[in-house]
N, C-alpha and C positions, 0 to 999 in steps of 0.2 A: 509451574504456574508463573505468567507473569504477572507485577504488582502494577497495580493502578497506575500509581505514581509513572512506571516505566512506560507504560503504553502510552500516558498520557503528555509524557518528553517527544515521542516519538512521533505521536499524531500532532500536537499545536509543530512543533520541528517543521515537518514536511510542511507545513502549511505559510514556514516561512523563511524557501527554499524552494529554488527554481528547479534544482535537478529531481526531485519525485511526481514532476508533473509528468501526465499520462503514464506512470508506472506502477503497475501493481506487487505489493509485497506482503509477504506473510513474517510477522513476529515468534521469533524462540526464545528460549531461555539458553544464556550462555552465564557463566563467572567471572568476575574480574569487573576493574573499573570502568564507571563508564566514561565514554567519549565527551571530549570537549564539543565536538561538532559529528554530524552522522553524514554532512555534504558529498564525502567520499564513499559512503555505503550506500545513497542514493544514487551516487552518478554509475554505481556497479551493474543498475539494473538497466533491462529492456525495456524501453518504451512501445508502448502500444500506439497501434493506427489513432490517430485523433476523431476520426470520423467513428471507430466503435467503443460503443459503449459494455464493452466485456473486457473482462482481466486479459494481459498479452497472452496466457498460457492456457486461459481454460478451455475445456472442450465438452463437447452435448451440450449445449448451453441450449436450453430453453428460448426460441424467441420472447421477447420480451410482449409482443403482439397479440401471441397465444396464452400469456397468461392472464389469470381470473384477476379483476378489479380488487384492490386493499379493502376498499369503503363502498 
């Protein structure tokens, strides 16, 4: 399980940092210290088409069109 605390380095992080823009990533649990900076494990990933709005990897993705209104 990850802790709060830790997802929540990771998400304000990306948000101020240029390399996780357009890419999508998934969080694990590893051990050991953490990183002074994660700029190097953002720049590891795929960026996705800018014009879609789906993760670079998913696939059957529902159009967004055909789904039922939230409200």
């Amino acid at each position: 399980m990850i802790a709060r605390d830790q997802i929540t380095r990771v998400l304000v992080g990306s948000l101020n940092d240029a390399e996780p823009r357009n890419k999508t990533f998934e969080l694990s649990v590893t051990y050991g210290p953490a990183k002074e900076s994660l700029t190097a494990n953002f720049a590891a990933f795929r960026a996705g088409d800018t014009d879609d709005i789906y993760g670079i990897l998913d696939s059957n993705i529902v159009p967004v069109e055909s789904t039922a209104p939230l409200f």
